[in-house]
mmCIF entry with sequence, helices, sheets and N, C-alpha, C, O atoms, coordinates in Angstrom:
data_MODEL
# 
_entry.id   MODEL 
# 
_entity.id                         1 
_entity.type                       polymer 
_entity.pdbx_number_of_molecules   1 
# 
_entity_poly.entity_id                      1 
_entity_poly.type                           'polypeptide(L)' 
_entity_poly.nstd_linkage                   no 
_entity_poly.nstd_monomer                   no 
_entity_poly.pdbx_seq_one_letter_code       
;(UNK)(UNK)(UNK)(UNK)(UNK)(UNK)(UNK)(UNK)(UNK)(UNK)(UNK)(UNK)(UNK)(UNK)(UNK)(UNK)
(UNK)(UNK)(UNK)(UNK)(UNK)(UNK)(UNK)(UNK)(UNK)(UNK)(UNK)(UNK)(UNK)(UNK)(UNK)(UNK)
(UNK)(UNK)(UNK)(UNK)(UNK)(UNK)(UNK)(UNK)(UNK)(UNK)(UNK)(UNK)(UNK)(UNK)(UNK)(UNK)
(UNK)(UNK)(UNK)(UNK)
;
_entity_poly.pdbx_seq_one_letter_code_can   XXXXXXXXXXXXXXXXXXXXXXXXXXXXXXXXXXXXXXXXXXXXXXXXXXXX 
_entity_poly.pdbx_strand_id                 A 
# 
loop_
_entity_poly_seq.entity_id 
_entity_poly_seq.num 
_entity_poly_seq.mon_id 
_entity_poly_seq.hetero 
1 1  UNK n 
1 2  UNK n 
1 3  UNK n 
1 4  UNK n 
1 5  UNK n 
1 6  UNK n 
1 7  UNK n 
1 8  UNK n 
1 9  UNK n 
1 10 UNK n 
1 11 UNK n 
1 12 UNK n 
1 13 UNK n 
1 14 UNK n 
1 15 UNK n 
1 16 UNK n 
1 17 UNK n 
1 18 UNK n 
1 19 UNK n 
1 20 UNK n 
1 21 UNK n 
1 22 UNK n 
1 23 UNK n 
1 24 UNK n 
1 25 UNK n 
1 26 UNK n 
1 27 UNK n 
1 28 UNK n 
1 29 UNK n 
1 30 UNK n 
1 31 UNK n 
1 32 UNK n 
1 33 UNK n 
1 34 UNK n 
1 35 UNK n 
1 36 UNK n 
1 37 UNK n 
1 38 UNK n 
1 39 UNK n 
1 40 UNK n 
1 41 UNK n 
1 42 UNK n 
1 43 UNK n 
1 44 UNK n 
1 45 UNK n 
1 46 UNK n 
1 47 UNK n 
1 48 UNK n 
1 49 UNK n 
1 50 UNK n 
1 51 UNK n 
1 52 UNK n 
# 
_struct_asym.id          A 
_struct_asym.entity_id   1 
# 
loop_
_struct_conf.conf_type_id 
_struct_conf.id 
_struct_conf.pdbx_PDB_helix_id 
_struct_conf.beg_label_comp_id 
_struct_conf.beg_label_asym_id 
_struct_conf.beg_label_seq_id 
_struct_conf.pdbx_beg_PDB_ins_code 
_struct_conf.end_label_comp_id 
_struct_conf.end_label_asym_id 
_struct_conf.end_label_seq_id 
_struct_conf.pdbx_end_PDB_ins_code 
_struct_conf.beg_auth_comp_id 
_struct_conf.beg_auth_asym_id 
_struct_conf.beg_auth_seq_id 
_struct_conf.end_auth_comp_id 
_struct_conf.end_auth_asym_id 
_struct_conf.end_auth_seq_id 
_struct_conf.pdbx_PDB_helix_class 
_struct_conf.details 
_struct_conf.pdbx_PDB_helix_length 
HELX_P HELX_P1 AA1 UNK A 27 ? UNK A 35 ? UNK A 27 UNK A 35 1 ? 9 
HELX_P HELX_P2 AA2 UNK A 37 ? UNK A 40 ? UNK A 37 UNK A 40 1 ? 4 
# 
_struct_conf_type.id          HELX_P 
_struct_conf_type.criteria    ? 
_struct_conf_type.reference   ? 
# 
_struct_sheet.id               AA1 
_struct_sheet.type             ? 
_struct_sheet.number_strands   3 
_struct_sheet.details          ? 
# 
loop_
_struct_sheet_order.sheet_id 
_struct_sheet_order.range_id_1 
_struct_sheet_order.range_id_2 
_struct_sheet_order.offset 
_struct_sheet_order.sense 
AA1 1 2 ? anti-parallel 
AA1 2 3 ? anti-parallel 
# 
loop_
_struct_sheet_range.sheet_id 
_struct_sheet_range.id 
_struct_sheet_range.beg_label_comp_id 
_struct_sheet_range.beg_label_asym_id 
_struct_sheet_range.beg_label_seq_id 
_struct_sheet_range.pdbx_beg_PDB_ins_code 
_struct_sheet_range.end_label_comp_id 
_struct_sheet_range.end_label_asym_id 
_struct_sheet_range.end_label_seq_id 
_struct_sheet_range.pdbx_end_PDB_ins_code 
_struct_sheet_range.beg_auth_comp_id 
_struct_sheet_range.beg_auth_asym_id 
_struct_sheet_range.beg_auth_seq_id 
_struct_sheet_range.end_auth_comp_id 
_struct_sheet_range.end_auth_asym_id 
_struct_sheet_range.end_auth_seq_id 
AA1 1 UNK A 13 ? UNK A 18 ? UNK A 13 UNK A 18 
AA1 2 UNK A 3  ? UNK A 8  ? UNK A 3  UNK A 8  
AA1 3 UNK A 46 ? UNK A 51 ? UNK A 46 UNK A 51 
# 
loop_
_atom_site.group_PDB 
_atom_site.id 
_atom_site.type_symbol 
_atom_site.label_atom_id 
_atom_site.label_alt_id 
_atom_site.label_comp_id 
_atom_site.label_asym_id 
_atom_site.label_entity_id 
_atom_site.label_seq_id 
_atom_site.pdbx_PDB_ins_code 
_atom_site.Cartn_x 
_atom_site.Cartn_y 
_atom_site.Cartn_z 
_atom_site.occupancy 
_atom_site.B_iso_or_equiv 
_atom_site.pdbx_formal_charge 
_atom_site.auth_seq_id 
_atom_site.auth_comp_id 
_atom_site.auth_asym_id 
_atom_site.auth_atom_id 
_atom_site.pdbx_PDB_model_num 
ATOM 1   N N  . UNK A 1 1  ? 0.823  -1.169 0.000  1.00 0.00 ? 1  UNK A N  1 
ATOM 2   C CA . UNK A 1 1  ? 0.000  0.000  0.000  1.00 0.00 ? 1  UNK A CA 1 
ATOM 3   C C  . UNK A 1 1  ? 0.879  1.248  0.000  1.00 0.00 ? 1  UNK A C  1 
ATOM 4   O O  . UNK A 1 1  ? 1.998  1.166  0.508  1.00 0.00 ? 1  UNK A O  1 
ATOM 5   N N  . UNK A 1 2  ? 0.402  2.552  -0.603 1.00 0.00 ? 2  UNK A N  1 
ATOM 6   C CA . UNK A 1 2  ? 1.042  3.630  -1.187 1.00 0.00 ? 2  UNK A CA 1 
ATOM 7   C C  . UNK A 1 2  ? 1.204  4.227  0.175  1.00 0.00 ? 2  UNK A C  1 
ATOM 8   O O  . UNK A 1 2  ? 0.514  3.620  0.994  1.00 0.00 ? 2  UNK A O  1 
ATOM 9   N N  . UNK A 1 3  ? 1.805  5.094  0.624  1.00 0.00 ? 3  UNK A N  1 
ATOM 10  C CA . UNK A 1 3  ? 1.532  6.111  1.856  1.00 0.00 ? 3  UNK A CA 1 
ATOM 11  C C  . UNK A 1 3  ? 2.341  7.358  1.461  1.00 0.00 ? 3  UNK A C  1 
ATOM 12  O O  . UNK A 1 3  ? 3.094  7.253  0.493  1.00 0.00 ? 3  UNK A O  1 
ATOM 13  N N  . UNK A 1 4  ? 2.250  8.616  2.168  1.00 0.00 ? 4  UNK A N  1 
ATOM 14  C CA . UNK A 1 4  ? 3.008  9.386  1.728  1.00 0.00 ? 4  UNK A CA 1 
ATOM 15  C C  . UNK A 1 4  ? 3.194  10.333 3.576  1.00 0.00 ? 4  UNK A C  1 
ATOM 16  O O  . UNK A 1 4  ? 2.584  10.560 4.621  1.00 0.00 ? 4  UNK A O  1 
ATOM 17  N N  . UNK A 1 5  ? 4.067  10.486 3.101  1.00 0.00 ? 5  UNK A N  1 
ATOM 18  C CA . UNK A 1 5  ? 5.351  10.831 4.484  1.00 0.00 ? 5  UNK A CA 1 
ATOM 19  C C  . UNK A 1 5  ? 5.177  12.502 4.942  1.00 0.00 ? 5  UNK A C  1 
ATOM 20  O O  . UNK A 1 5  ? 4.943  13.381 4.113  1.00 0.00 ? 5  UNK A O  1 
ATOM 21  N N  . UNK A 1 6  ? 5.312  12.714 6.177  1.00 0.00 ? 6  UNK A N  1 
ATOM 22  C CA . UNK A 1 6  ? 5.374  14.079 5.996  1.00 0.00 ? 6  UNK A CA 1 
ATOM 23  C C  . UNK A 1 6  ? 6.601  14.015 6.703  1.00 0.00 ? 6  UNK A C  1 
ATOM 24  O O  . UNK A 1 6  ? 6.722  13.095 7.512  1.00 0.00 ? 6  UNK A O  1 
ATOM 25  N N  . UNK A 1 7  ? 7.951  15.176 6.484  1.00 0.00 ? 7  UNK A N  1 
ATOM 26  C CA . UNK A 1 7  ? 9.278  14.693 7.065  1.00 0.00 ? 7  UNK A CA 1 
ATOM 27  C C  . UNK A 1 7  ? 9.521  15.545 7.464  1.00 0.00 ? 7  UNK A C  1 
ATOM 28  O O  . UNK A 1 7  ? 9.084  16.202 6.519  1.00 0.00 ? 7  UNK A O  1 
ATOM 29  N N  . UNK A 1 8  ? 9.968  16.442 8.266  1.00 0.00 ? 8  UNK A N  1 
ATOM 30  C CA . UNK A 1 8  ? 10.789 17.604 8.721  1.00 0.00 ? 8  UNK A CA 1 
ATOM 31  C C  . UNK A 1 8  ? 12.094 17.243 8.222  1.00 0.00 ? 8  UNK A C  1 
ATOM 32  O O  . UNK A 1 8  ? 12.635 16.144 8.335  1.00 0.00 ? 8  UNK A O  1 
ATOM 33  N N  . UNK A 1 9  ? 12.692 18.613 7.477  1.00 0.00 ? 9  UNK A N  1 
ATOM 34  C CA . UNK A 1 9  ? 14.352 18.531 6.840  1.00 0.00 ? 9  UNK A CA 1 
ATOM 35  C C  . UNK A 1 9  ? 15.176 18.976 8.052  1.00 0.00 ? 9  UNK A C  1 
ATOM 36  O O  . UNK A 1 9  ? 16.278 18.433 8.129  1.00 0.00 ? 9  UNK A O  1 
ATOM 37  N N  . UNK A 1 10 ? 14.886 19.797 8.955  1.00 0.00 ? 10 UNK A N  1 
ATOM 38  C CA . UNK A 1 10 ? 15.842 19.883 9.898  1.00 0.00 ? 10 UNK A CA 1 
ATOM 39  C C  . UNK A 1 10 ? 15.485 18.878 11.389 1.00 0.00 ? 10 UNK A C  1 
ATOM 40  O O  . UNK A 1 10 ? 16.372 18.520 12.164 1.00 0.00 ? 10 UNK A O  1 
ATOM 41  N N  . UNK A 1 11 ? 14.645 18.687 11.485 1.00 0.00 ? 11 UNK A N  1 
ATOM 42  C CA . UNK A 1 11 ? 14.956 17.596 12.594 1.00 0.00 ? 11 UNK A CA 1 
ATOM 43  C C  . UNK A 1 11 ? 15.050 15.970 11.655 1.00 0.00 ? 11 UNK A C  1 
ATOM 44  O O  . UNK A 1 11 ? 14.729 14.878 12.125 1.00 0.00 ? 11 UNK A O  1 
ATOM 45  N N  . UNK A 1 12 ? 15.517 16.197 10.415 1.00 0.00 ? 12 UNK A N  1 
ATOM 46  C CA . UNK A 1 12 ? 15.296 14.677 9.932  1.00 0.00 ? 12 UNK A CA 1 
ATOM 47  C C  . UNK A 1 12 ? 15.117 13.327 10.699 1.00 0.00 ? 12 UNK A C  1 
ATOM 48  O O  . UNK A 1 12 ? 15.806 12.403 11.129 1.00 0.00 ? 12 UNK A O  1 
ATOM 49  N N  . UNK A 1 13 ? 13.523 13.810 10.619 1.00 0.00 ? 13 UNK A N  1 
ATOM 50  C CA . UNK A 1 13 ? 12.645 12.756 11.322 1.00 0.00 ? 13 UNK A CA 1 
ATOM 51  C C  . UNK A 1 13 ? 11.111 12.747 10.569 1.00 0.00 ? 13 UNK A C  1 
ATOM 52  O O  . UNK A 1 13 ? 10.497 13.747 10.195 1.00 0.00 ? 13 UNK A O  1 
ATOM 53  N N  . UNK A 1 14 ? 10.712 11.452 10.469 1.00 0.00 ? 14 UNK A N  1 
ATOM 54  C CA . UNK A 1 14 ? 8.870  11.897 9.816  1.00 0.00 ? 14 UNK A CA 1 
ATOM 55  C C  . UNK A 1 14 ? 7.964  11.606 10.829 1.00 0.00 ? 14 UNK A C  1 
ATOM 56  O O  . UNK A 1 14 ? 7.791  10.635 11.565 1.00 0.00 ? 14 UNK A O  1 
ATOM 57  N N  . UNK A 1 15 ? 7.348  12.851 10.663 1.00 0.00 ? 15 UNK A N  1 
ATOM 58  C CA . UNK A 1 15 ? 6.213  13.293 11.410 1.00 0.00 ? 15 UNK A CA 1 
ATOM 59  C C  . UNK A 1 15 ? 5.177  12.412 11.489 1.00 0.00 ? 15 UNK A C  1 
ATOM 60  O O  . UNK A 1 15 ? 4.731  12.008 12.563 1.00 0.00 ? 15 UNK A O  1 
ATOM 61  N N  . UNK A 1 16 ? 4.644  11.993 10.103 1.00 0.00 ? 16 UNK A N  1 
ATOM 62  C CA . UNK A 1 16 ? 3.832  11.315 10.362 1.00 0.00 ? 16 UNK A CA 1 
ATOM 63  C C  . UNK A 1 16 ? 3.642  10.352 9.107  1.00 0.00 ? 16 UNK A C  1 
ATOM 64  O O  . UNK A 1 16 ? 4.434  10.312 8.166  1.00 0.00 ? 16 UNK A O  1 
ATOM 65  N N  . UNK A 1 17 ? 2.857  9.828  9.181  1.00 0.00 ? 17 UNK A N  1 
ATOM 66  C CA . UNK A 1 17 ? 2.427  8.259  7.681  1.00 0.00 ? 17 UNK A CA 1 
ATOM 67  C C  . UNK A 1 17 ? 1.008  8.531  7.102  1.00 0.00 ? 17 UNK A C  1 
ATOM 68  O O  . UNK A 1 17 ? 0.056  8.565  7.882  1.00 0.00 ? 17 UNK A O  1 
ATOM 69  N N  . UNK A 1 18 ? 0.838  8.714  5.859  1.00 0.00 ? 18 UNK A N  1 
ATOM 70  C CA . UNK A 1 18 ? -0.759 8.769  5.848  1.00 0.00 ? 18 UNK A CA 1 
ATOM 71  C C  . UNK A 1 18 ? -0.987 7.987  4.401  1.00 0.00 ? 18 UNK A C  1 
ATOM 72  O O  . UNK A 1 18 ? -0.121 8.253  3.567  1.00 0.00 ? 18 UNK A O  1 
ATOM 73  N N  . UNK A 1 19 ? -1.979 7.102  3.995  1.00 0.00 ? 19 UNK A N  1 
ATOM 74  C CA . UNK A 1 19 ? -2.558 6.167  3.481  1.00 0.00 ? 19 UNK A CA 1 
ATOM 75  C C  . UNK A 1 19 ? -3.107 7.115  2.501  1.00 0.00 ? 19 UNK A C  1 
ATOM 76  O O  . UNK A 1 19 ? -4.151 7.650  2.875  1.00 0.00 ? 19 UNK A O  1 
ATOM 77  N N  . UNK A 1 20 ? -2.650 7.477  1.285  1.00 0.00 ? 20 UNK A N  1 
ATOM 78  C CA . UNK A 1 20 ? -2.992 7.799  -0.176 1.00 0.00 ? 20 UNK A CA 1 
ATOM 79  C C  . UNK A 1 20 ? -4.047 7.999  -0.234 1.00 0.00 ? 20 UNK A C  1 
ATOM 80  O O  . UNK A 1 20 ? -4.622 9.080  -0.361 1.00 0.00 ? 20 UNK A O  1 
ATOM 81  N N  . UNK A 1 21 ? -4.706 6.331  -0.095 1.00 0.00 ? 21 UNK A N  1 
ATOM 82  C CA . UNK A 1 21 ? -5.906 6.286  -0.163 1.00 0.00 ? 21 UNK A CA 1 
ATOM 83  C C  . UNK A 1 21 ? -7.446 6.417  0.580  1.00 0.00 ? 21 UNK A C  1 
ATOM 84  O O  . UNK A 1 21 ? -8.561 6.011  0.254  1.00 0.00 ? 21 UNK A O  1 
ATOM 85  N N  . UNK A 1 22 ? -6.988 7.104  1.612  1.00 0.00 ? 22 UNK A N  1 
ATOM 86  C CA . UNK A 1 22 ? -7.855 7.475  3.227  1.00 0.00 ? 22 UNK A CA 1 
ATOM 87  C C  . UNK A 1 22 ? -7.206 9.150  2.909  1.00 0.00 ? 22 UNK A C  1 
ATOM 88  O O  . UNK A 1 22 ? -8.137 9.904  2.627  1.00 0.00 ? 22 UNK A O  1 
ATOM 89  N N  . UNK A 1 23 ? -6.572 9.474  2.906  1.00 0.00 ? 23 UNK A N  1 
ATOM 90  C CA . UNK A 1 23 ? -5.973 10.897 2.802  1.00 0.00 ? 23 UNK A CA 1 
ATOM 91  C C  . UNK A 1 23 ? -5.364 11.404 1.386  1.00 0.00 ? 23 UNK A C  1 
ATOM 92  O O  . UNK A 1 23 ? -4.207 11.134 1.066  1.00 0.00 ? 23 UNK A O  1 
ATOM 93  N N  . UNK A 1 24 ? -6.432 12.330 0.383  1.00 0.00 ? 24 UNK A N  1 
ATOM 94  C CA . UNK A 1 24 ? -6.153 12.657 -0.710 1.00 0.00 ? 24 UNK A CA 1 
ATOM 95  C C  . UNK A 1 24 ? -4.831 14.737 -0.327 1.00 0.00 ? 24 UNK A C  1 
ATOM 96  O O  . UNK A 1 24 ? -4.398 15.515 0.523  1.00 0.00 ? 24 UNK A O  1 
ATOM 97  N N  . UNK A 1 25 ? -4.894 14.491 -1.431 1.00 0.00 ? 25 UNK A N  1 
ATOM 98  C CA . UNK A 1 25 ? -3.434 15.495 -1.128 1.00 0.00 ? 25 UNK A CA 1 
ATOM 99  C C  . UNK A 1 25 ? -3.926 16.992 -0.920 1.00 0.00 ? 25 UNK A C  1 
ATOM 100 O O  . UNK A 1 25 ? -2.999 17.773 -0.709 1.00 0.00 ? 25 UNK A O  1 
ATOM 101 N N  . UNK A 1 26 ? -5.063 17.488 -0.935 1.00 0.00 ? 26 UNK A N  1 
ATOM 102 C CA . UNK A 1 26 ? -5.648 18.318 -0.444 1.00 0.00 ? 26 UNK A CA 1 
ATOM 103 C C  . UNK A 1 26 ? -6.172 18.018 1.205  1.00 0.00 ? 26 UNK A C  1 
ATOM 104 O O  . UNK A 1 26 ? -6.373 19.032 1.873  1.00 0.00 ? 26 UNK A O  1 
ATOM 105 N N  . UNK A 1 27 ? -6.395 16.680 1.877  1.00 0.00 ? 27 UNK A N  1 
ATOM 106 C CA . UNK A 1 27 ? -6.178 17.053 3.262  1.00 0.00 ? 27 UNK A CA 1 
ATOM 107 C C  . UNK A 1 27 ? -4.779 17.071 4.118  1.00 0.00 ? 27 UNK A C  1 
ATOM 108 O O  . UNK A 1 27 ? -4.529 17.196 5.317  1.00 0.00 ? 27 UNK A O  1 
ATOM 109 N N  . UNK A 1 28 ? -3.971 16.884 2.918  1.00 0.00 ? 28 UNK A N  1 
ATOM 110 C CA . UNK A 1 28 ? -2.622 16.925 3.668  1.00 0.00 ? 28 UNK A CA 1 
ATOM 111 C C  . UNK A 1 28 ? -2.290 18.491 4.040  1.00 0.00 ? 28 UNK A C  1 
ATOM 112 O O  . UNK A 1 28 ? -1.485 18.959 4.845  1.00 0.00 ? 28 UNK A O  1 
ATOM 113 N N  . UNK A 1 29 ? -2.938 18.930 3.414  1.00 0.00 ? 29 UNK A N  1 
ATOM 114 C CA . UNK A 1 29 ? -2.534 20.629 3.839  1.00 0.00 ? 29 UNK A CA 1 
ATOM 115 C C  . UNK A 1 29 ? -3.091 20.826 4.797  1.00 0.00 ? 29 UNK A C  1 
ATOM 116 O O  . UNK A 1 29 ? -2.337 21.386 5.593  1.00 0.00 ? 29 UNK A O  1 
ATOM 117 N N  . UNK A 1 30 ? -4.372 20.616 5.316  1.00 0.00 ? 30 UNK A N  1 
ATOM 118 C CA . UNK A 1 30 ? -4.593 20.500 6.531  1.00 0.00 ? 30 UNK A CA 1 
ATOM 119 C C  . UNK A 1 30 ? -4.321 20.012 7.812  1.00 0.00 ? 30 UNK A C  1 
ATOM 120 O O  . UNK A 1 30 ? -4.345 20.642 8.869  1.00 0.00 ? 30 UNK A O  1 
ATOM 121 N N  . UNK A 1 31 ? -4.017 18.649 7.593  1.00 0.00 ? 31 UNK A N  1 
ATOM 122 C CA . UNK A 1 31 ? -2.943 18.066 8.470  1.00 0.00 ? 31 UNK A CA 1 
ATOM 123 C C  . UNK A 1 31 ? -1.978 18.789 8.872  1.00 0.00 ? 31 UNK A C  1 
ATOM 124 O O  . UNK A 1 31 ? -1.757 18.861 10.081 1.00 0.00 ? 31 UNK A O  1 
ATOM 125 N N  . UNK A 1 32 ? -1.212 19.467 7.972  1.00 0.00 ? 32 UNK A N  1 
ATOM 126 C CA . UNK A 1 32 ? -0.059 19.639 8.388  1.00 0.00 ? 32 UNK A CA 1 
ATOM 127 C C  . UNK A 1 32 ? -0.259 21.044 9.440  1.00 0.00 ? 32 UNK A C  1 
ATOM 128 O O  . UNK A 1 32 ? 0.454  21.168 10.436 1.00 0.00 ? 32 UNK A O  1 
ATOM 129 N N  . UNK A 1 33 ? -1.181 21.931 9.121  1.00 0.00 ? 33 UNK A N  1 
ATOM 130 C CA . UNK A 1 33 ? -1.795 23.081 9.569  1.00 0.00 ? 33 UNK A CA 1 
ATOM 131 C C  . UNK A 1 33 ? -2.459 22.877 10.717 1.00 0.00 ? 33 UNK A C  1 
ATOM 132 O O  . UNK A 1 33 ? -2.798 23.894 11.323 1.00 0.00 ? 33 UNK A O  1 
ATOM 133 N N  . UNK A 1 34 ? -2.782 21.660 11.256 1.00 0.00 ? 34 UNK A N  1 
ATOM 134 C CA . UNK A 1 34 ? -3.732 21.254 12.542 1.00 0.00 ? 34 UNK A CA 1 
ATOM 135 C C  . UNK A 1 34 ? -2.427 20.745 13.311 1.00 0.00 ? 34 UNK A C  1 
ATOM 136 O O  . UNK A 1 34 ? -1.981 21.368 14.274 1.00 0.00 ? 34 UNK A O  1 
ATOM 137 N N  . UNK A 1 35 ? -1.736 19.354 12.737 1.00 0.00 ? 35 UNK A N  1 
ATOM 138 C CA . UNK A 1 35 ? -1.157 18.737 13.522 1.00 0.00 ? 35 UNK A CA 1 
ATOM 139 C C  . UNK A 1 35 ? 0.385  19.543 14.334 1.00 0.00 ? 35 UNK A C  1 
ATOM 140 O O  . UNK A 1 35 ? 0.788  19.744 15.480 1.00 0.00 ? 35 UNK A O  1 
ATOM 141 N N  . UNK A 1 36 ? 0.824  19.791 13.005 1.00 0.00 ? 36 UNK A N  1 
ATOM 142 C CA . UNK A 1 36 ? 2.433  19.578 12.761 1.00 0.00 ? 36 UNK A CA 1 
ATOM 143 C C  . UNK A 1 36 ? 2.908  21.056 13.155 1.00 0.00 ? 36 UNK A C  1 
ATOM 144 O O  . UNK A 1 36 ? 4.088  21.406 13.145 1.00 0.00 ? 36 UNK A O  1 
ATOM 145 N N  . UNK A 1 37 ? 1.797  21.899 13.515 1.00 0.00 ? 37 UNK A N  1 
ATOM 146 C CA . UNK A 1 37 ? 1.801  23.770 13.202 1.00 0.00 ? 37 UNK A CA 1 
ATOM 147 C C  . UNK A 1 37 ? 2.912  24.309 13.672 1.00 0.00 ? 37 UNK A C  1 
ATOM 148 O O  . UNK A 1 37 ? 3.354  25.349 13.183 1.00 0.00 ? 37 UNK A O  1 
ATOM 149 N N  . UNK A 1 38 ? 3.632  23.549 14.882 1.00 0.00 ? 38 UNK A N  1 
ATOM 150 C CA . UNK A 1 38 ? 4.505  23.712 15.489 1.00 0.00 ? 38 UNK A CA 1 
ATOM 151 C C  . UNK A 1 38 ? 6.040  24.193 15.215 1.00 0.00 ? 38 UNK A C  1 
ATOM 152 O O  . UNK A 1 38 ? 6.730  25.170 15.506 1.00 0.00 ? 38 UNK A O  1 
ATOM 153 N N  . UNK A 1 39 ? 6.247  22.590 14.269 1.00 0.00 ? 39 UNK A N  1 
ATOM 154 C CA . UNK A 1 39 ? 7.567  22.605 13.398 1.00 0.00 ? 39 UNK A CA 1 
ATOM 155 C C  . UNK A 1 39 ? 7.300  23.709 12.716 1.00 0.00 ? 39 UNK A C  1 
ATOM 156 O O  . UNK A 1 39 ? 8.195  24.539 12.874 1.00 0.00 ? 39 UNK A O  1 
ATOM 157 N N  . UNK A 1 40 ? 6.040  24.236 11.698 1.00 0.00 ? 40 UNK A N  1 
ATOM 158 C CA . UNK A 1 40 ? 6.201  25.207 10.683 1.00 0.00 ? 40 UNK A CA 1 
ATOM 159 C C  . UNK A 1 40 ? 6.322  26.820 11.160 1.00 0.00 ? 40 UNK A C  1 
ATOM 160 O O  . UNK A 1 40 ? 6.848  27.714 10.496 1.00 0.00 ? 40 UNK A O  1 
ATOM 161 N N  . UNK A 1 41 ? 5.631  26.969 12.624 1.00 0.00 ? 41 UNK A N  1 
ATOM 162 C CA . UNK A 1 41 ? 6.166  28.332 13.221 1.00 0.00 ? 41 UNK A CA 1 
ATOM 163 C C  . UNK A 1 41 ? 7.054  28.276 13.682 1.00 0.00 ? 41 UNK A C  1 
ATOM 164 O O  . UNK A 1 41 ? 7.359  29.397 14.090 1.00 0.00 ? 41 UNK A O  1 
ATOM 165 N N  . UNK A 1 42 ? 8.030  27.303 13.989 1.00 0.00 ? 42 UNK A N  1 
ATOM 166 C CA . UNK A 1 42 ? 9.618  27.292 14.330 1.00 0.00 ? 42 UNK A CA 1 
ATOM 167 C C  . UNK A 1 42 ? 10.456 27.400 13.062 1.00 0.00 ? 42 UNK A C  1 
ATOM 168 O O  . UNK A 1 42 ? 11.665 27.191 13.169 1.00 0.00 ? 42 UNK A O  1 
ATOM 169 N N  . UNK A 1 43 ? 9.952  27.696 11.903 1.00 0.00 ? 43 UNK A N  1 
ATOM 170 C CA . UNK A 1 43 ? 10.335 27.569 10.725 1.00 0.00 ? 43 UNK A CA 1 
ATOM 171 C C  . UNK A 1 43 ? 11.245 26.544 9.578  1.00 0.00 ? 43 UNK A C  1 
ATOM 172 O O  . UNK A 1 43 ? 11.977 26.587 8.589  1.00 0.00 ? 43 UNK A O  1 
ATOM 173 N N  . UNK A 1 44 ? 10.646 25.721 10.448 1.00 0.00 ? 44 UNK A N  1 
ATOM 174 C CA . UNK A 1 44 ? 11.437 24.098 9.691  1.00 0.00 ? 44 UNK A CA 1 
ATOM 175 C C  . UNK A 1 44 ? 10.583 23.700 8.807  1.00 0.00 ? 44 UNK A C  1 
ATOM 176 O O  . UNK A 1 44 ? 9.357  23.785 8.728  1.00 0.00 ? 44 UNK A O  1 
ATOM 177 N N  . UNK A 1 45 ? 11.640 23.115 7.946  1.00 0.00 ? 45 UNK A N  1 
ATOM 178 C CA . UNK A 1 45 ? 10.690 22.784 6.300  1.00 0.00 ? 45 UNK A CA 1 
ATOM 179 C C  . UNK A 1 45 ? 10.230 21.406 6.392  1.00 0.00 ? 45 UNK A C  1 
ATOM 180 O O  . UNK A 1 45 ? 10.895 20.458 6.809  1.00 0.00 ? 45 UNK A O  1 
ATOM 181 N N  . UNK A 1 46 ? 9.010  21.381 5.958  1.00 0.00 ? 46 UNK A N  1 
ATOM 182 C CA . UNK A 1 46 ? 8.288  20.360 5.958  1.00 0.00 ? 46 UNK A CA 1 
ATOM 183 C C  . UNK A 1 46 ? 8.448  19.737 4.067  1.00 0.00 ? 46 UNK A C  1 
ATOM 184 O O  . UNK A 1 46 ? 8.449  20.538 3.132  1.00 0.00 ? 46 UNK A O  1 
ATOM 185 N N  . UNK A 1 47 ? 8.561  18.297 3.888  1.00 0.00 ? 47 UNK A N  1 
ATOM 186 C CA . UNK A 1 47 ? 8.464  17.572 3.162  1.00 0.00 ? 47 UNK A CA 1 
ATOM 187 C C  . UNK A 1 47 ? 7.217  16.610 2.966  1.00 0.00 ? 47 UNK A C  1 
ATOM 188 O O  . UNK A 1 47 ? 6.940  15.854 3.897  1.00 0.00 ? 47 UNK A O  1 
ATOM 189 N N  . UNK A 1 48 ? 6.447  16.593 1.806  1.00 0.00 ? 48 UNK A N  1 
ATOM 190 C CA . UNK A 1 48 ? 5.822  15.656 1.168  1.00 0.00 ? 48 UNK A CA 1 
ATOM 191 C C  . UNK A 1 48 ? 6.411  14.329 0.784  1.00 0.00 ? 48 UNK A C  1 
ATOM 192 O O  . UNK A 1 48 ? 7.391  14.645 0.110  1.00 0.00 ? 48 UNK A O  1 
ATOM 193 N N  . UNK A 1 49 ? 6.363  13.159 0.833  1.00 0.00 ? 49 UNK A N  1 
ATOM 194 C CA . UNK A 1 49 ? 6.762  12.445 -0.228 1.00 0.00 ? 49 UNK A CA 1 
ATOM 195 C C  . UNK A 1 49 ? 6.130  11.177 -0.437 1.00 0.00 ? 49 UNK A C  1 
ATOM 196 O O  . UNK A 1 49 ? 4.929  11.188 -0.165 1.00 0.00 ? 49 UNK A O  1 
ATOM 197 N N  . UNK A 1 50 ? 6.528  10.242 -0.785 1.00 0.00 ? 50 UNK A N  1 
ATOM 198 C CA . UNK A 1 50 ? 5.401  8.879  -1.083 1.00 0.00 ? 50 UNK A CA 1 
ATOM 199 C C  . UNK A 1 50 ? 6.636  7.517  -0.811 1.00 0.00 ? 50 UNK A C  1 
ATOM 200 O O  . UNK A 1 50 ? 7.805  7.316  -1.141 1.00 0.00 ? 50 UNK A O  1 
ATOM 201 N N  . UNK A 1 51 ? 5.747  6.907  -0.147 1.00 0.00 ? 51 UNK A N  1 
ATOM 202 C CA . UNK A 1 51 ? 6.772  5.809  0.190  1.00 0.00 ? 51 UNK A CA 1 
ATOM 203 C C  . UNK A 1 51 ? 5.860  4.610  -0.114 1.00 0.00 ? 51 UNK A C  1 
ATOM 204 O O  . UNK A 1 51 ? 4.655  4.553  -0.361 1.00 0.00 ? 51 UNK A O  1 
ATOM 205 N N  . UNK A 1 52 ? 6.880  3.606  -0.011 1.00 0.00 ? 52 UNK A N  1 
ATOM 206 C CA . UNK A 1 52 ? 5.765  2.148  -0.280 1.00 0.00 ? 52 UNK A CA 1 
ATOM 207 C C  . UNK A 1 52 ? 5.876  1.310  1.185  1.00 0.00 ? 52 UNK A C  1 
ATOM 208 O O  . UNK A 1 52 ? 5.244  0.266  1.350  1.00 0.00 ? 52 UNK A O  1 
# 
């Protein structure tokens, strides 16, 4: 099954795992805006990517 990653580049670590197919790529922007808000007002770059 497909998943796609959300990673922080400076703490290289992933945040979190989400299922392609339960989570289309328009709620990932939200996610990241609810969950992750933290890393992005500390100004660390957040990564997309797709893993298997």
């Amino acid at each position: 099954m497909a998943y796609r990653e959300i990673y922080c580049v400076d703490c290289r670590r992933i945040l979190g795992r989400y299922n392609i197919k339960y989570y289309p790529e328009s709620k990932m922007g939200e996610i990241i805006k609810s969950c992750h808000d933290q890393h992005v007002r500390e100004g660390h770059e957040l990564v997309q990517r797709r893993s298997k």
